[in-house]
C-alpha positions in Angstrom: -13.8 -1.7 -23.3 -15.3 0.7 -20.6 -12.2 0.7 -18.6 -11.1 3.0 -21.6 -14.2 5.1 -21.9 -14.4 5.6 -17.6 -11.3 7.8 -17.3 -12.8 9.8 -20.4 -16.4 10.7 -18.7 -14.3 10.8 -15.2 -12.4 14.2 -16.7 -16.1 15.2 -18.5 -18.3 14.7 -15.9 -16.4 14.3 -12.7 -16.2 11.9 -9.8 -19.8 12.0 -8.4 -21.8 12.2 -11.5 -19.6 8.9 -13.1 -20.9 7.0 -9.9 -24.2 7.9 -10.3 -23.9 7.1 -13.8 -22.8 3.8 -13.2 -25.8 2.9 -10.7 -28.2 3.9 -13.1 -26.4 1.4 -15.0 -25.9 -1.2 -13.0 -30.0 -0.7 -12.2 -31.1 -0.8 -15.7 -29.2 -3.6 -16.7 -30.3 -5.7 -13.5 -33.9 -4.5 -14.1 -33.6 -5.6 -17.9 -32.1 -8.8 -17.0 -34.7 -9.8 -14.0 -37.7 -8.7 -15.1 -40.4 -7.3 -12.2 -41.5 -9.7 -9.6 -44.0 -12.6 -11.1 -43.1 -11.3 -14.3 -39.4 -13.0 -15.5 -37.8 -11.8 -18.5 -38.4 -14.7 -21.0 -36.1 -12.8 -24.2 -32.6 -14.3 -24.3 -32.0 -11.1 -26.1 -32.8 -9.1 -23.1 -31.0 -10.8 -20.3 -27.8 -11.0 -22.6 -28.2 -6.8 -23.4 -29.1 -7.0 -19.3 -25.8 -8.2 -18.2 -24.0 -6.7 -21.1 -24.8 -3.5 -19.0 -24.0 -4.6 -16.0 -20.6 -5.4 -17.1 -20.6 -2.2 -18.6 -20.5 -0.5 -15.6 -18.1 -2.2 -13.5 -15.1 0.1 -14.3 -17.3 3.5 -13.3 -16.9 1.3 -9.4 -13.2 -0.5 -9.8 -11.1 2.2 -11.3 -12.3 5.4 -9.2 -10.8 3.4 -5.9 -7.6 5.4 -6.0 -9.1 8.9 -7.0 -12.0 8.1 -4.2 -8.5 7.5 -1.5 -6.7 10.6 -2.8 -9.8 12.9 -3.0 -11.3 11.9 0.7 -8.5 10.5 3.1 -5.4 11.3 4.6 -2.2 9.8 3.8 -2.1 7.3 6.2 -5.6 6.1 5.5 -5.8 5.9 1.5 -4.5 2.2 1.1 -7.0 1.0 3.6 -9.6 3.1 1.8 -8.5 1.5 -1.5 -8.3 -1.9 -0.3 -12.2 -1.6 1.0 -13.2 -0.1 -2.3 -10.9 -2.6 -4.9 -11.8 -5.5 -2.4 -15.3 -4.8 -2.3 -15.7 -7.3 -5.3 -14.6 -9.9 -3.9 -17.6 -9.5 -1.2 -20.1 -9.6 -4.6 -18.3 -12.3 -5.5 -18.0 -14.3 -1.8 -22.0 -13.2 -1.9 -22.5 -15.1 -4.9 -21.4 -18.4 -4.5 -23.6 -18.3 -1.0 -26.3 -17.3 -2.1 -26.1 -19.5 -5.6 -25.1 -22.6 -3.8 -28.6 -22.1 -1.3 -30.9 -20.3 -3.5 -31.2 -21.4 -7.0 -31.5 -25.3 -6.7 -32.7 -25.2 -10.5 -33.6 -23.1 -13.6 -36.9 -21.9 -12.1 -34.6 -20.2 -9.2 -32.7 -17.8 -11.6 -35.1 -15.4 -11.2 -35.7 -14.6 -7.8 -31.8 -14.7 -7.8 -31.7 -11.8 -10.1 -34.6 -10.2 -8.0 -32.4 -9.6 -5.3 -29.8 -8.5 -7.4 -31.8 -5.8 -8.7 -33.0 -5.1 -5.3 -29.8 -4.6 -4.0 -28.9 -2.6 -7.0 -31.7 -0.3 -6.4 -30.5 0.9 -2.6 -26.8 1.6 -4.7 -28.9 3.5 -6.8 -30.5 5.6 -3.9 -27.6 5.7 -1.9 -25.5 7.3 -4.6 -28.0 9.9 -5.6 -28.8 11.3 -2.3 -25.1 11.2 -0.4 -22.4 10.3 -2.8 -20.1 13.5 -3.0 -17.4 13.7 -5.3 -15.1 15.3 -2.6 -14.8 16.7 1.2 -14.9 20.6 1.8 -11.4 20.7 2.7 -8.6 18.5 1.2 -7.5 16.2 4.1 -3.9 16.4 3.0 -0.7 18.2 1.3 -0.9 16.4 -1.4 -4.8 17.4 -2.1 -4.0 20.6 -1.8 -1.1 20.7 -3.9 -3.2 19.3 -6.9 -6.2 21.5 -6.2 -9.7 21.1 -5.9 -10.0 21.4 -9.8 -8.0 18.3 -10.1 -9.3 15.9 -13.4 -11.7 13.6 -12.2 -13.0 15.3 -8.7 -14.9 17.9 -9.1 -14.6 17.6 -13.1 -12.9 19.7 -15.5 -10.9 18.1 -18.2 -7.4 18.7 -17.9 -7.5 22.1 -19.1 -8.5 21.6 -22.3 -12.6 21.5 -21.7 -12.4 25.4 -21.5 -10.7 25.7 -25.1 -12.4 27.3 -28.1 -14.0 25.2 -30.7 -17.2 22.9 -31.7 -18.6 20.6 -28.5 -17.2 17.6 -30.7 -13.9 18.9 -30.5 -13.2 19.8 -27.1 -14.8 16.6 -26.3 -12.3 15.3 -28.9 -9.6 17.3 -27.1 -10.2 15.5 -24.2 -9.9 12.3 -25.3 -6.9 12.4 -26.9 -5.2 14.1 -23.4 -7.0 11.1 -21.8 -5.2 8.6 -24.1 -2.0 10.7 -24.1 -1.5 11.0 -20.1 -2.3 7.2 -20.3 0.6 6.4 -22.2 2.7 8.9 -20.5 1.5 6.5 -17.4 3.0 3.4 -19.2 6.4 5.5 -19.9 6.8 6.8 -16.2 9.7 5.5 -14.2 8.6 2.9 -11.7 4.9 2.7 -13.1 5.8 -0.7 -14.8 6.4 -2.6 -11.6 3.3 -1.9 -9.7 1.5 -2.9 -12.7 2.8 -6.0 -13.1 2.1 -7.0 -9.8 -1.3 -6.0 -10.1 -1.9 -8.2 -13.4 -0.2 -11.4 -11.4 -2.3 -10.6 -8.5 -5.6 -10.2 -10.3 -4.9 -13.1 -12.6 -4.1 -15.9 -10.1 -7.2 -15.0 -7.8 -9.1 -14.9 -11.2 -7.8 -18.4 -12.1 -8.6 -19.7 -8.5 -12.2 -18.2 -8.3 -12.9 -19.7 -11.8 -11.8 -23.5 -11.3 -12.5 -23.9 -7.5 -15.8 -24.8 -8.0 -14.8 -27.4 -10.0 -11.4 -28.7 -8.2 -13.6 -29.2 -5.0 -16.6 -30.8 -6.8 -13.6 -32.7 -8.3 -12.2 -34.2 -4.8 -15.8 -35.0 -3.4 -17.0 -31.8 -1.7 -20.6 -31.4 -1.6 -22.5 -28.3 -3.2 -22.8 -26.2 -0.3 -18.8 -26.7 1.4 -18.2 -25.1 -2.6 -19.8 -22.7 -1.8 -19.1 -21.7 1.9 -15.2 -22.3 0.8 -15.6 -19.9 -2.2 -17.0 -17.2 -0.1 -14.0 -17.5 2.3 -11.5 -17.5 -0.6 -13.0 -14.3 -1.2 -13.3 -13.8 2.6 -9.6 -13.8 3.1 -8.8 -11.5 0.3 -10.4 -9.1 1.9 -9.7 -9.5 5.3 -5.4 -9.7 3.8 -6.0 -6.7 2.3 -7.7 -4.8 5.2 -4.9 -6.3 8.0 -2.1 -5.5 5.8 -3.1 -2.6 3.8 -3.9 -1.1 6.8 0.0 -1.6 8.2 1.5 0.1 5.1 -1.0 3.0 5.3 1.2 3.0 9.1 4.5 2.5 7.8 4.7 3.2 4.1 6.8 0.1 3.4 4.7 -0.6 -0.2 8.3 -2.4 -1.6 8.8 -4.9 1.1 5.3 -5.7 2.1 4.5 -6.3 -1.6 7.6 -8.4 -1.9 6.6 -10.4 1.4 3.1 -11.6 -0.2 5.0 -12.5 -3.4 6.7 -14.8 -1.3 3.9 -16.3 0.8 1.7 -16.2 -1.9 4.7 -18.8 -4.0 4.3 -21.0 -1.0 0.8 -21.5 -0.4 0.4 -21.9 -4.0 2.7 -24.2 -4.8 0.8 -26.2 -1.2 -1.9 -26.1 -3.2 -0.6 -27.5 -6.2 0.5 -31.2 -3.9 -1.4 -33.7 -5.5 -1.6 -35.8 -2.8 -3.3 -32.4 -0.4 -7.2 -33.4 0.3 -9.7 -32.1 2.5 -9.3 -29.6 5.2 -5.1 -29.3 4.0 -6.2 -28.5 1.0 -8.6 -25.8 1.9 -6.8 -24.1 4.8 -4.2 -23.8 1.8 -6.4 -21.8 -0.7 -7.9 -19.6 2.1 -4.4 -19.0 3.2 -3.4 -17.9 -0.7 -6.4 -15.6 -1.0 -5.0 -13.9 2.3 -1.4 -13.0 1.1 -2.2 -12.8 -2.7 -4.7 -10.3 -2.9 -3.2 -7.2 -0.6 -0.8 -7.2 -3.7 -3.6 -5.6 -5.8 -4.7 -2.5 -3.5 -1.1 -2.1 -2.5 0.2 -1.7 -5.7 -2.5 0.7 -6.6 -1.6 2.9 -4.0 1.9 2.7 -4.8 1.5 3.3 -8.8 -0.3 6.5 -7.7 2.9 7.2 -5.4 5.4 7.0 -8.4 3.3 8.8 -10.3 2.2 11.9 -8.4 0.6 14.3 -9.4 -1.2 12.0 -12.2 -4.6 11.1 -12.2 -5.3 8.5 -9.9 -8.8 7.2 -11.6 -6.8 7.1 -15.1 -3.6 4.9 -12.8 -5.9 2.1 -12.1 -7.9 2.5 -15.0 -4.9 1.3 -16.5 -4.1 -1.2 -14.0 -7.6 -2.1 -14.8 -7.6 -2.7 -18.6 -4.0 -4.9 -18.3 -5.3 -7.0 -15.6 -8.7 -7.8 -17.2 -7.2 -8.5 -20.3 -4.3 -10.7 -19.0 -7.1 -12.7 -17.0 -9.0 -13.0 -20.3 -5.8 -14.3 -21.7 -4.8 -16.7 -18.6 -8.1 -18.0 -18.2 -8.6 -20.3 -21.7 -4.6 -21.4 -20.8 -5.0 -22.8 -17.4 -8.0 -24.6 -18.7 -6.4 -26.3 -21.3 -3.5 -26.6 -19.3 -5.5 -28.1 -15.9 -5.9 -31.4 -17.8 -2.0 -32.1 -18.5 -0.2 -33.1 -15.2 3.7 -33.7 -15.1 3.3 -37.2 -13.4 6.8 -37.5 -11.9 6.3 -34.3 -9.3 2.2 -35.1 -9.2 1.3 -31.5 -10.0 -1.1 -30.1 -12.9 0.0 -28.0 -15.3 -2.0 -24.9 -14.6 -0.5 -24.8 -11.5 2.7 -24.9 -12.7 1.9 -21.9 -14.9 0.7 -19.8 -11.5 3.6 -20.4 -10.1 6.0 -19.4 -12.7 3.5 -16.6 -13.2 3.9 -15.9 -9.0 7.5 -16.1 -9.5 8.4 -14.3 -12.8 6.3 -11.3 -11.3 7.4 -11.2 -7.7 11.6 -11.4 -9.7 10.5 -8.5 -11.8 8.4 -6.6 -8.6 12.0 -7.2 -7.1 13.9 -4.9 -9.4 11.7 -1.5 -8.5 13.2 1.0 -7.9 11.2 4.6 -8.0 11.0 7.3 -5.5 7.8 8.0 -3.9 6.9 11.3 -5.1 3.6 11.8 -3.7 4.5 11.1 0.2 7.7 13.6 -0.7 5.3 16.0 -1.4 3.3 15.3 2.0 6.6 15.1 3.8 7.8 18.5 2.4 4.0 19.6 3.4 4.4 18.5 6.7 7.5 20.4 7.2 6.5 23.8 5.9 3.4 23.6 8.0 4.9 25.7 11.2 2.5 24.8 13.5 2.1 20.8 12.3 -1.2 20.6 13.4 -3.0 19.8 9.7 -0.6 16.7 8.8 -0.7 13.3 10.0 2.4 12.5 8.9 6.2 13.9 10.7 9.3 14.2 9.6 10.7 12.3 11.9 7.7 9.7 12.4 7.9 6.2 11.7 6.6 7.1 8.1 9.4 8.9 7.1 12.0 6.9 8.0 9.9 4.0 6.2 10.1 6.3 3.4 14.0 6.6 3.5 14.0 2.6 3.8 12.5 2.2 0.5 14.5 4.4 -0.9 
């Protein structure tokens, strides 16, 4: 539900005071949830309202990734800076099933757990205040400068609509109807489609895996602690695929094939995985392997929605990618675990993962058929060129980025 209310306060209040915002929230709903030290929270009620507001304030971190890219780094550094910021989940996450599977032993555990949550979320909380800026004195590309520093969602400003006459209700109004509107204009945009599909298959199978891998390695005999170290490095792996291969398209700008190649690799180590007779260390070294080449897919196609989409907002482009992808997981989730106890005996595979990999496959077919111009490295491109002296832009004409950028094409 916030994913929808983030891009609204994003155009209100900017990028800086939305991050700071969501600390606060992230602390109070930690705080509420833990209690102080030696003194738990004992109320069901308040640990439930406690991570109710944690939740809450997830989207004011995962859908500012692409705006945070666009608003502070160059064009052949914003993938990589998205991947660290999307992917930096998956380090909470990879966190998590450490520190669960060696700390909390039983119930009385829980709350020094949470303790160091909220301790954790306290230094986010200080960091943000005191040296989170929304943006850098001087855009570091073309494309910055071509949207301008009063761009929706950097320095705040809503649109051009937050200046109009009327009642604070109705500008405020105003706004959110030009949030909702540029949304679905998103949705409508040539080329917008693909990327997002990509990103819901992505999110969705590492959601599915991340969910039941506790319980498939439990299943085959793994002790407490291997689930957890393997878990982390599941998540491991999808962040160190995204940093190795985001990193290479922010080089070469190849966002079609790159995407198309973890599609592939991603099919094959999942459907490795899916081998009934794969135990042990085969079966592991082919999970770890999937985390590496399925999760690049979700940064990438980030960075690539906001290229077909240029000059959109980038915080409202993921936002979106956001919303889809959460609520297909939510969807997926209750399917594959109906569907993990039904297995089609004469190939020895499960059901649920036959539905990833038609999932993998239906959505790397359908990635296949893009076909969009990327208007946002035009636009640094045509930069590049009417800069005479060519000393402000990374990026030339004749560079390996540009004629990356005719492949694609």
């Amino acid at each position: 539900m916030f994913c929808f209310v983030e891009p609204y306060l994003i155009v209100r209040r900017g990028l800086r005071r939305v991050v700071v915002d969501g600390c606060w929230l992230m602390f109070a709903g930690c705080l509420l949830r833990s209690g102080l030290p030696g003194h738990p929270m004992t109320s069901q009620t308040g640990i439930v309202v406690g991570t109710i507001l944690v939740g809450a304030a997830q989207p004011f971190f995962q859908c500012t990734p692409a705006l945070l890219a666009a608003a502070w780094f160059g064009p052949n550094e914003r993938v990589l800076a998205t991947t660290v910021a999307i992917n930096a989940n998956q380090i909470g996450i990879a966190m998590s099933y450490i520190v669960g599977a060696y700390m909390v032993k039983d119930t009385d555990d829980i709350h020094s757990y949470f303790l160091v949550i909220t301790a954790f979320s306290t230094v986010l909380l200080l960091l943000g205040l005191f040296f989170f800026k929304s943006e850098p004195p001087t855009p570091p590309s073309f494309s910055g400068m071509e949207k301008g520093a009063d761009s929706p969602g950097r320095s705040g400003g809503a649109l051009g609509v937050v200046g109009t006459a009327g009642t604070p209700s109705r500008r405020a109004f105003a706004v959110w109807l030009e949030v909702i509107s540029g949304m679905k204009d998103l949705l409508l945009t040539k080329g917008f489609s693909h990327p997002l599909a990509a990103f819901m298959v992505s999110i969705g199978i590492t959601n599915v895996v991340s969910t039941f891998l506790d319980h498939l390695l439990s299943h085959l005999g793994f002790h407490q602690h291997i689930v957890g170290i393997v878990g982390a490095l599941f998540q491991a792996m999808i962040m160190i695929g995204s940093l190795i291969i985001g990193s290479i398209v922010d080089r070469n700008k190849r966002y079609y094939r790159t995407t198309m190649f973890c599609f592939y690799l991603s099919f094959l180590w999942l459907f490795a995985c899916s081998e009934k007779t794969l135990r042990g260390a085969s079966f592991c070294a082919s999970i770890l392997a999937l985390g590496f080449f399925v999760g690049p897919i979700q940064p990438i196609t980030a960075e690539l929605a906001v290229e077909v989409t240029f000059p959109a907002d980038e915080n409202a482009i993921v936002a979106v990618q956001m919303v889809f992808g959460n609520l297909f997981s939510a969807v997926l989730l209750p399917i594959c675990n109906a569907a993990r106890h039904l297995h089609l005996k004469e190939y020895g595979m499960r059901m649920d993962y036959v539905l990833l990999l038609a999932l993998c496959g239906s959505g790397g077919f359908f990635f296949s058929t893009f076909d969009a111009p990327l208007l946002r490295l035009k636009s640094e491109l045509a930069g590049a060129d009417n800069d005479v002296q060519g000393s402000r832009s990374p990026l030339k004409k004749s560079g390996a980025a540009a004629s990356s950028f005719d492949d694609e094409l």
